[in-house]
KETITI-800951 format. One line per field, with one value per residue (C-alpha): residue number from 1; residue in one letter; x, y, z. Coordinates in Angstrom, 2 decimals, decimal comma. Layout:
<nodes>
resi: [NUM_...]
resn: [a_...]
x: [X_...]
y: [Y_...]
z: [Z_...]
</nodes>
This chain:
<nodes>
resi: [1_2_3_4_5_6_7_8_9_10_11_12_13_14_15_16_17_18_19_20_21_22_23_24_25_26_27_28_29_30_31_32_33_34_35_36_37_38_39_40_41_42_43_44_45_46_47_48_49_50_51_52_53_54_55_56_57_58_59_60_61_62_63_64_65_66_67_68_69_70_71_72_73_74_75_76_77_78_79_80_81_82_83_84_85_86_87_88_89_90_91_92_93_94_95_96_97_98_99_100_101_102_103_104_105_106_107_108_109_110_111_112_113_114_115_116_117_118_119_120_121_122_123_124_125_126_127_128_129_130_131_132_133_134_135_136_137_138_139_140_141_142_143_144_145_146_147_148_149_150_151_152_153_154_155_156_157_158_159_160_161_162_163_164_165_166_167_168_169_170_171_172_173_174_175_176_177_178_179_180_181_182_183_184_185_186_187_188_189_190_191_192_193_194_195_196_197_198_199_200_201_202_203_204_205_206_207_208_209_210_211_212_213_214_215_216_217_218_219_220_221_222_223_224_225_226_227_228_229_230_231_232_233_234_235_236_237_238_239_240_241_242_243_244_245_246_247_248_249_250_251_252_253_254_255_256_257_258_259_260_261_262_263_264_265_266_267_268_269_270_271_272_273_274_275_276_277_278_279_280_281_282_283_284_285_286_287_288_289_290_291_292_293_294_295_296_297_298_299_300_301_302_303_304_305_306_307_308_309_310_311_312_313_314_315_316_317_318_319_320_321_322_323_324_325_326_327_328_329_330_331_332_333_334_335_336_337_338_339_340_341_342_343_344_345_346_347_348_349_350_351_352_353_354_355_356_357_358_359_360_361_362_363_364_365_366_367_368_369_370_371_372_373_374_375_376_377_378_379_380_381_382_383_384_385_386_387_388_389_390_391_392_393_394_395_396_397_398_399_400_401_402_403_404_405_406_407_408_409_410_411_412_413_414_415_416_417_418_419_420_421_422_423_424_425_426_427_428_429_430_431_432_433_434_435_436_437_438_439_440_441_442_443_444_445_446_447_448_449_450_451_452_453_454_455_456_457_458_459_460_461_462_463_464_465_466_467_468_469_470_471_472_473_474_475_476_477_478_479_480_481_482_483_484_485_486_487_488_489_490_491_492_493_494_495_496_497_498_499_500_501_502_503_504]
resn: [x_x_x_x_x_x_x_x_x_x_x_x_x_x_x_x_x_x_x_x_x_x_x_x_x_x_x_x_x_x_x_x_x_x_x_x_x_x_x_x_x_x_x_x_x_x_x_x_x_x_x_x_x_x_x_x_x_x_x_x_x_x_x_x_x_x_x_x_x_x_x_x_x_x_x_x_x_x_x_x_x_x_x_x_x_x_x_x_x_x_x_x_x_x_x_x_x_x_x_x_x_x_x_x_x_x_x_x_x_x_x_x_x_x_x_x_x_x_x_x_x_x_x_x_x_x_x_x_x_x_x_x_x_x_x_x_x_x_x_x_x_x_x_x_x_x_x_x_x_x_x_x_x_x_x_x_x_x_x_x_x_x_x_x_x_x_x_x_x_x_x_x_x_x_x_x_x_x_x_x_x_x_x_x_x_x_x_x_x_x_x_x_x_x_x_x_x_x_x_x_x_x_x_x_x_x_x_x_x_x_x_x_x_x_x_x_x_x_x_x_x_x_x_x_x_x_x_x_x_x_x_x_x_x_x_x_x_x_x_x_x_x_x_x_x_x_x_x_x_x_x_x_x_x_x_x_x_x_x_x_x_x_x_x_x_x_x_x_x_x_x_x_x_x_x_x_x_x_x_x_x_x_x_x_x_x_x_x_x_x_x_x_x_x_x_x_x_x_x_x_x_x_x_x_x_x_x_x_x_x_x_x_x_x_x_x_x_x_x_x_x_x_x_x_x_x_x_x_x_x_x_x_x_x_x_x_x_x_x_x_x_x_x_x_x_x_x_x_x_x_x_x_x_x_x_x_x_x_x_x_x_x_x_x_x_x_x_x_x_x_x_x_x_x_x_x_x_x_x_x_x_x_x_x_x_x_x_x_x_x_x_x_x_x_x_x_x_x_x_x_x_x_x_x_x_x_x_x_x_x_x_x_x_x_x_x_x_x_x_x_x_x_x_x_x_x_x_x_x_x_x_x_x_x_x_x_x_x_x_x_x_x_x_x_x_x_x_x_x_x_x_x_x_x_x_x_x_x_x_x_x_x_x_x_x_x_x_x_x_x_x_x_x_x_x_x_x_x_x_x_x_x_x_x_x_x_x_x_x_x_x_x_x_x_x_x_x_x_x_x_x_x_x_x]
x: [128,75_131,68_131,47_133,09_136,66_135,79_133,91_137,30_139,26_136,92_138,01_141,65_141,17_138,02_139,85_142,68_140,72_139,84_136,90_135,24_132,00_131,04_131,59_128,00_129,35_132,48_134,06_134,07_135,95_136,68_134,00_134,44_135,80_132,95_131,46_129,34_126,23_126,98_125,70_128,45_128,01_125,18_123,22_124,45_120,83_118,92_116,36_113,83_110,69_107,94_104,78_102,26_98,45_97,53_97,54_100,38_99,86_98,10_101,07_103,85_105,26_105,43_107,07_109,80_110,29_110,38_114,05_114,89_113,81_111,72_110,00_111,47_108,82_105,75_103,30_100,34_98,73_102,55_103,43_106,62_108,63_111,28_113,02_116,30_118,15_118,29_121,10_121,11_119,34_116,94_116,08_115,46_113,12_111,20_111,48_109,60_107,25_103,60_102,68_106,74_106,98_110,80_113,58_116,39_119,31_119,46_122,00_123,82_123,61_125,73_124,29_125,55_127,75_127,49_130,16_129,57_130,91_129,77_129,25_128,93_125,90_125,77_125,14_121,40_119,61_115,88_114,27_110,87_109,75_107,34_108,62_106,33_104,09_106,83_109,51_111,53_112,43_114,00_117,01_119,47_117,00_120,11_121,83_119,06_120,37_118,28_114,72_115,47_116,60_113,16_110,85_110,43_110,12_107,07_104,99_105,42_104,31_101,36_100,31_101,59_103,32_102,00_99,52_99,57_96,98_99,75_102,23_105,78_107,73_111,83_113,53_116,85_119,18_116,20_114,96_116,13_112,15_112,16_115,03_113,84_113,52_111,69_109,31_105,94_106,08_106,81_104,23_105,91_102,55_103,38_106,91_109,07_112,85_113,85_117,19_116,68_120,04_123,43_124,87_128,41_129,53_131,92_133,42_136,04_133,75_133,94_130,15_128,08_124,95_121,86_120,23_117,60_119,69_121,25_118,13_117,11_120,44_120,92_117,93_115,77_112,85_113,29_111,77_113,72_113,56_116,36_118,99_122,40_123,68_122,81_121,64_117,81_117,81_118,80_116,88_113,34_114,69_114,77_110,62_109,54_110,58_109,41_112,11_113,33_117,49_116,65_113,59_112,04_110,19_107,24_106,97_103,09_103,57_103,53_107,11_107,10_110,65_111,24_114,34_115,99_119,97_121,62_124,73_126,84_124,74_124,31_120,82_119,92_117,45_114,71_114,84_114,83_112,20_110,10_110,28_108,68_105,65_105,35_105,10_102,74_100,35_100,53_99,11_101,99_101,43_105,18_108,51_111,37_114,68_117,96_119,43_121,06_123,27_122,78_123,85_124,76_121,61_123,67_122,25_119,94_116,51_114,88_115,93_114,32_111,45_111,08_111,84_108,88_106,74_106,98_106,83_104,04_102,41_103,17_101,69_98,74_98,60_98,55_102,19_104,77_108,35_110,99_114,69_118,08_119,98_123,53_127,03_129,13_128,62_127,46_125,18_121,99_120,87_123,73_124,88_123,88_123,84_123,77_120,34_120,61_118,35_116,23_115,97_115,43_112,73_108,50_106,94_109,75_110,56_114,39_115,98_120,07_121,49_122,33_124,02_125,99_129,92_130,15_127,35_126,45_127,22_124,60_122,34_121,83_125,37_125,51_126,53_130,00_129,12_125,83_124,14_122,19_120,63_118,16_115,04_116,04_116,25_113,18_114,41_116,83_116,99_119,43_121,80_124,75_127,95_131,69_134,44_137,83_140,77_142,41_144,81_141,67_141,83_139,25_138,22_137,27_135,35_133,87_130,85_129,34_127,16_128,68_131,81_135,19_137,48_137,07_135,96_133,27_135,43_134,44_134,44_130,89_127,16_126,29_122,44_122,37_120,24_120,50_123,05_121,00_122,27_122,55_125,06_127,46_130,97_132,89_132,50_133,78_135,41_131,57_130,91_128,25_128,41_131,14_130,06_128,14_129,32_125,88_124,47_124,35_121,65_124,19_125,56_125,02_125,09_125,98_125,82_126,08_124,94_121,90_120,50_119,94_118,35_115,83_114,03_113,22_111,34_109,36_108,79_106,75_105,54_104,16_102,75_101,01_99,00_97,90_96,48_94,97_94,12_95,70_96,27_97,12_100,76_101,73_99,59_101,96_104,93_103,78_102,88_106,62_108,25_106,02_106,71_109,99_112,69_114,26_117,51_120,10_118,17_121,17_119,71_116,05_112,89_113,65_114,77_111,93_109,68_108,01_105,87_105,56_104,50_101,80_100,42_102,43]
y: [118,44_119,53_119,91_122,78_121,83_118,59_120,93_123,15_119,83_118,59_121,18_120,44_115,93_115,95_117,67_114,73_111,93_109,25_108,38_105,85_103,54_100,19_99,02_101,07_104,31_105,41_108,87_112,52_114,67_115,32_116,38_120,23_122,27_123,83_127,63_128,80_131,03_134,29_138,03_138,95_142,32_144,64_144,88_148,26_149,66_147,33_147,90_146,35_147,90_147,66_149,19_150,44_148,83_145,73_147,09_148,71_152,95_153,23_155,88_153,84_152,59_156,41_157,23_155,08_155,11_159,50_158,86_156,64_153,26_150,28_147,65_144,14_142,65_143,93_142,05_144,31_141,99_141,19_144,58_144,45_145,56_145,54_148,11_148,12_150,95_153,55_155,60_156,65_159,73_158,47_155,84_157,88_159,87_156,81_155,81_159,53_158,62_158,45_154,62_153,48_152,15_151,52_151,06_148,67_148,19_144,78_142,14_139,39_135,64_132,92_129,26_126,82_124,68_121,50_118,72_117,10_114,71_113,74_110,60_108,97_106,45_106,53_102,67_103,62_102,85_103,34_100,20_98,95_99,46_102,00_102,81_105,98_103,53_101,16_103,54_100,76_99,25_102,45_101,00_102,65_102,53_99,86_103,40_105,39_104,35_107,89_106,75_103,62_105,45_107,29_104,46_106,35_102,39_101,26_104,33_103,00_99,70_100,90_102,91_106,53_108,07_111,35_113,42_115,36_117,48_119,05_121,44_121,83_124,86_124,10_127,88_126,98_127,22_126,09_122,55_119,95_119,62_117,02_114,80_111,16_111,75_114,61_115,42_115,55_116,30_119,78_122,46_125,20_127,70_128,02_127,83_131,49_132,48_136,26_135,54_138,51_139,79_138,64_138,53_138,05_135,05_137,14_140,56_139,25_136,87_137,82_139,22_136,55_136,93_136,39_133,14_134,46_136,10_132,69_131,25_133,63_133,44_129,93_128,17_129,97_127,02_126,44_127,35_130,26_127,93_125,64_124,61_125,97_125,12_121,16_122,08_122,58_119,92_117,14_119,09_118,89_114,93_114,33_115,42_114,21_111,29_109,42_106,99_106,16_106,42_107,30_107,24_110,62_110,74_110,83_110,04_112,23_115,60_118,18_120,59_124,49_125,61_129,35_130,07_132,33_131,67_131,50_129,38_130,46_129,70_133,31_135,76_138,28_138,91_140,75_137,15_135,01_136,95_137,45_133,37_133,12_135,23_134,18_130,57_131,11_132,91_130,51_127,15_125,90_123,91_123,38_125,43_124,18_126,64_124,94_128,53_128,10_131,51_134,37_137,77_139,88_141,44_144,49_147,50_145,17_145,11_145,90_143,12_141,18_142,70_142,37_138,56_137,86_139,95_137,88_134,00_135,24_136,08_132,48_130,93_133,43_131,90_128,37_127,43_125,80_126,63_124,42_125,43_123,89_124,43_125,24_123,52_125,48_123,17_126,16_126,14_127,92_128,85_129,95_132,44_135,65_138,78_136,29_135,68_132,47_131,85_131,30_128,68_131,89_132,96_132,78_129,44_127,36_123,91_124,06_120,95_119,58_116,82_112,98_110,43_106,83_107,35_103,53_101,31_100,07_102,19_104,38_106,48_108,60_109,82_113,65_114,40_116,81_119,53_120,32_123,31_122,40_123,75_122,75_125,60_126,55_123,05_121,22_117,69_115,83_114,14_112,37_114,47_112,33_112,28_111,69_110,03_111,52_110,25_112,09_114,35_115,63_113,37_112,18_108,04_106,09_102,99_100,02_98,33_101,38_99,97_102,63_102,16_101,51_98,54_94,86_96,46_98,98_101,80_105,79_108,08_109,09_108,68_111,11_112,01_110,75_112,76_113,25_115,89_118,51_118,46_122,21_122,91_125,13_123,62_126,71_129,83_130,90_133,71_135,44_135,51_132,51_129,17_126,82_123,14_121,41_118,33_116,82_117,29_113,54_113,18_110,23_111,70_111,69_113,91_113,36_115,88_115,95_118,97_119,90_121,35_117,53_117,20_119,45_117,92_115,01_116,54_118,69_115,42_113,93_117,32_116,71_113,11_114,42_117,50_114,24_112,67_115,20_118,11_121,52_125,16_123,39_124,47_124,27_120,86_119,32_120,65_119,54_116,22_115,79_116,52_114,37_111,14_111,07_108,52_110,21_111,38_113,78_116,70_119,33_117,99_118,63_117,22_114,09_112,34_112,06_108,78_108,88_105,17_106,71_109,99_108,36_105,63_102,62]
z: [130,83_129,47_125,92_124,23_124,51_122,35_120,00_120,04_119,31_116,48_114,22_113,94_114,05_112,27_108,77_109,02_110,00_107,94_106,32_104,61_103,02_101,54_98,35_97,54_98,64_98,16_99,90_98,13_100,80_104,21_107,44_106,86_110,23_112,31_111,79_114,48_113,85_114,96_114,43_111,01_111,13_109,86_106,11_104,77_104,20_105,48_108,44_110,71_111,59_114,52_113,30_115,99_115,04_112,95_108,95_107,24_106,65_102,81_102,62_104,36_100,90_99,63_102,57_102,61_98,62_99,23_101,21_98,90_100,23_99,43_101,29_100,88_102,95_105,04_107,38_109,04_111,17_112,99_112,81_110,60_107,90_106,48_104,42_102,09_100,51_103,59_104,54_108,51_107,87_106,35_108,85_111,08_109,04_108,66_112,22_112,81_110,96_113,22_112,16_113,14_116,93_116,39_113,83_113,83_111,47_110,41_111,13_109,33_110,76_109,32_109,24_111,95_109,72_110,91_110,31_106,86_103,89_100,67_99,10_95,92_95,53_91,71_92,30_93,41_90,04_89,99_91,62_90,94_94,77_96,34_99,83_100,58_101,92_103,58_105,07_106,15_102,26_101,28_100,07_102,30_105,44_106,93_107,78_109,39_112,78_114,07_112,75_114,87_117,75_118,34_117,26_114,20_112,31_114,70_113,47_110,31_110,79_112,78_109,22_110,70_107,71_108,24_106,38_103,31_105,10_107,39_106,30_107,49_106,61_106,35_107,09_105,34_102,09_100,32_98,95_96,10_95,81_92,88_94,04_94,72_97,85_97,91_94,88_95,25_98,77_98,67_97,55_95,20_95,28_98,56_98,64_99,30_98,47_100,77_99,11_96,41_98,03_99,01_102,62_103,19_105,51_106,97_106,48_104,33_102,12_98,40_97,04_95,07_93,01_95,29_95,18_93,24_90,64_90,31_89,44_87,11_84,74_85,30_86,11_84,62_84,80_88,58_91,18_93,59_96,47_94,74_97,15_96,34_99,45_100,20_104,23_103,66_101,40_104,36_106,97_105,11_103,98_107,76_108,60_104,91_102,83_99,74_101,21_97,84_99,13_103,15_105,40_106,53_110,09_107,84_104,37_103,34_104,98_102,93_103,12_101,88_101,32_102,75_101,92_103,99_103,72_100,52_98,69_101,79_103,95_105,27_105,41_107,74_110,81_108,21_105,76_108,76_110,70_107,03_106,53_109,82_109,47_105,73_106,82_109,41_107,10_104,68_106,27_107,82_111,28_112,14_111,19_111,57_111,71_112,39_112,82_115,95_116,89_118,97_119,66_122,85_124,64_125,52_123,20_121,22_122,91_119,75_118,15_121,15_121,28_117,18_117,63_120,44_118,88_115,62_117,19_119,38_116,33_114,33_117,97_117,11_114,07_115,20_114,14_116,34_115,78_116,26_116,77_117,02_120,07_118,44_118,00_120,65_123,43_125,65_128,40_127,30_131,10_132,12_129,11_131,13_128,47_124,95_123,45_122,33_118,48_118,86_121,73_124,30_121,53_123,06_122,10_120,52_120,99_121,43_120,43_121,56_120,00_120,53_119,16_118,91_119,24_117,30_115,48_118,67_121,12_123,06_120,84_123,83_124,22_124,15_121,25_121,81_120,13_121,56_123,42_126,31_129,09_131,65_131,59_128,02_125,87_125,68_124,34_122,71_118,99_117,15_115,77_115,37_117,07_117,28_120,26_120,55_122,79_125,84_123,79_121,73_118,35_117,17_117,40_114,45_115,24_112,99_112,29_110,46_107,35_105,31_106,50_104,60_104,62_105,77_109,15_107,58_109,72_109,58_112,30_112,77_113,25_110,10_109,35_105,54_102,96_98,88_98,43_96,71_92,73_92,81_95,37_93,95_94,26_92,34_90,60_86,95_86,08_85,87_89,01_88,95_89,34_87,64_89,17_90,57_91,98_92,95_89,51_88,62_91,92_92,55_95,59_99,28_102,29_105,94_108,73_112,55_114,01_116,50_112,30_111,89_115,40_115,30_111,99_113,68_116,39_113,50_111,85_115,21_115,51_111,94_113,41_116,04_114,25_111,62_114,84_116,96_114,34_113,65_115,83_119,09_118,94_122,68_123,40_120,68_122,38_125,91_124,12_122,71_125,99_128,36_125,93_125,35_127,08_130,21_129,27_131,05_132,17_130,73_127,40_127,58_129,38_127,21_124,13_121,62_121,32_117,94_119,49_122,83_121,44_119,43_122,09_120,20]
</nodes>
């Protein structure tokens, strides 16, 4: 497979191509150019700790808060910590301390931008239909081209909607959790923001309020798992739908938001690697983290050994975590000193990306962006997907229901979702935010990326704990692999069958 030159191509056609939609939908901007999740650099003050036993010191608080620390998060049973407001000196006090097995300085990680646009459905009025109950009436279910591609449409005829029973935690920018899509599906008691800090995208990236500062000066009736961003808000769409707009995989599991990136899309190792063990104390059968990235192995072995030591506690736990593979194009079992996140994590359920090139071309196309890698990927889900010519540029094709023109043309297979009426479009002179251009709830969302792949295999994940009961996280893995259509092997055992998966 050779896939990262047409990644490397994308980001210079993609930004001049263009692109359009029916009379229903008309175009807000551009696909944005691609931003790979990498390490950004560390948190000034920030660190990660491995406790030795299963409870946290009764002293360990007074400790750290006597060099001038405090504890942003703490889980005994998993053994971890972590601690803001340190200098070097007096890290390594705490690490000295009896209780401490190791100390880490934490890391910034960047979201996997995937390739987006925005547009405007302000035509969507509120019909008199209920389509929780009949996934396939939501009223733009003509576009779900990936629901149809894993036989997501025959569970629902069969009655398999999922169960509000089983809980699915979305690891993201947060949710939109009372869009029409989305509200009453998503349980705020149990629901967690980490984003009481900012992290930088980059180096150079000017400093923002946190997300929860946000919410507190301008939201103050929200809850701190509001999506500033728009990415966790299609993610969670993709497992859990009330189908009003789009289908979900399911349309009755319950979602917890736990956010753990903020408006930029950034976080750090402590917020991610919190999310994780707050989610898997707090009910949740599946987590899904489309936080694709790495870092080099080289001089960070305790940063591997925090990571396995927290997913082997959420298996513990009786959670299943599933990852996206990542939008580089590399192959994952042959990247010798990069450890790839989280796909070479214990336990996960790495998932690549698919995806039509035209309305009615072959759903099972690679899609060109996407990681892959024989003994690392486990399968393949639709992700979306683009075509591009010999010199690089990038194909537009017709027949696409939300296309433009007498020919419905656009230029790719997009993963449609609300657009999350929060996401911050500017910011005033005040340093906080001066639009938001999804306010109205009229507008839509459409991603590729292995981010949109990876929801889908939570969502059967979701099916199958509805159907054979809860804290069997590795015989719902095995299940997902063994029933999906054979696909090429680079990309995972297979491509997900929601029918096959569930005996349809």
């Amino acid at each position: 497979m050779r896939l990262r030159n047409q990644f490397v191509a994308l980001s210079s056609a993609i930004l001049f191509a263009a692109c359009s939609t029916d009379a229903v939908v008309s175009p807000m901007k551009v696909p944005t150019g691609p931003s790979l999740s990498i390490s950004t650099g560390t948190e000034s003050g920030n660190y990660l700790v491995s406790l030795k036993g299963s409870s946290i010191p009764s002293d360990f608080a007074s400790r750290v808060a006597s060099v001038g620390g405090s504890i942003m998060y703490a889980n005994g049973k998993a053994g971890f910590a972590a601690i803001s407001g340190l200098t070097a000196d007096a890290a390594a006090k705490v690490g000295a301390l009896s209780s401490v097995a190791e100390i880490q300085a934490d890391e910034a990680i960047a979201l996997d931008i995937p390739q987006s646009i925005q547009a405007d459905a302000s035509a969507l009025d509120n019909p008199s239909i209920d389509s929780q109950t009949n996934p396939a009436s939501a009223i733009l279910a003509s576009w779900s081209w990936n629901m149809r591609l894993i036989g997501a449409d025959r569970a629902w005829a069969a009655g398999k909607l999922g169960s509000s029973d089983v809980t699915v935690a979305i690891l993201d920018t947060g949710l939109d959790y009372d869009n029409r899509d989305l509200t009453g599906l998503v349980d705020l008691s149990r629901s967690k923001s980490f984003m009481s800090t900012f992290s930088k995208a980059t180096d150079t990236s000017t400093v923002r309020p946190a997300d929860d500062t946000v919410t507190a000066k301008v939201f103050p009736t929200r809850n701190a798992i509001t999506d500033y961003n728009g990415h966790g808000t299609n993610v969670g769409a993709i497992v859990s739908s009330k189908a009003f707009a789009f289908p979900g995989v399911t349309s009755r599991t319950t979602l917890i938001g736990v956010k753990v990136l903020g408006s930029n899309g950034s976080g750090s190792f402590s917020q991610v690697l919190s999310g994780v063990l707050w989610a898997a104390d707090h009910g949740a059968d599946v987590a899904n983290m489309s936080l694709g990235g790495g870092f080099s192995k080289a001089g960070n072995g305790r940063f591997v050994g925090l990571i396995n030591k927290v997913f082997n506690y959420a298996k513990a736990q009786g959670m299943l975590i599933v990852v996206s593979a990542g939008n580089s194009g590399a192959d994952l079992q042959h990247n010798g000193n990069f450890q790839s996140d989280y796909c070479d994590a214990p336990h996960v359920l790495c998932v690549s990306a698919v995806g039509p090139t035209t309305w009615t071309g072959n759903g099972d196309e690679p899609a060109f962006y996407t990681n892959y890698g024989r003994s690392v990927v486990g399968v393949a889900a639709p992700g979306g997907n683009a075509a591009f010519d010999a010199k690089g540029n990038i194909v537009p094709s017709n027949g696409w229901p939300w296309g433009a023109g007498p020919n419905l043309t656009d230029i790719a297979s997009w993963v449609w979702s609300f657009c999350s009426r929060f996401s911050i479009g500017s910011w005033n002179a005040q340093n906080l935010p001066g639009s938001f251009p999804c306010s109205s709830g009229g507008r839509l969302n459409g991603y590729i990326g292995t981010s949109q792949a990876s929801p889908h295999v939570t969502g059967l994940a979701a099916l199958l704990v509805a159907q054979y009961g809860h804290g069997q996280p590795q015989r719902i893995k095995q299940m997902i692999m063994q029933t999906g259509d054979p696909i090429n092997p680079l990309l995972g055992r297979s491509r997900i069958s929601v029918k096959n998966a569930l005996g349809l």
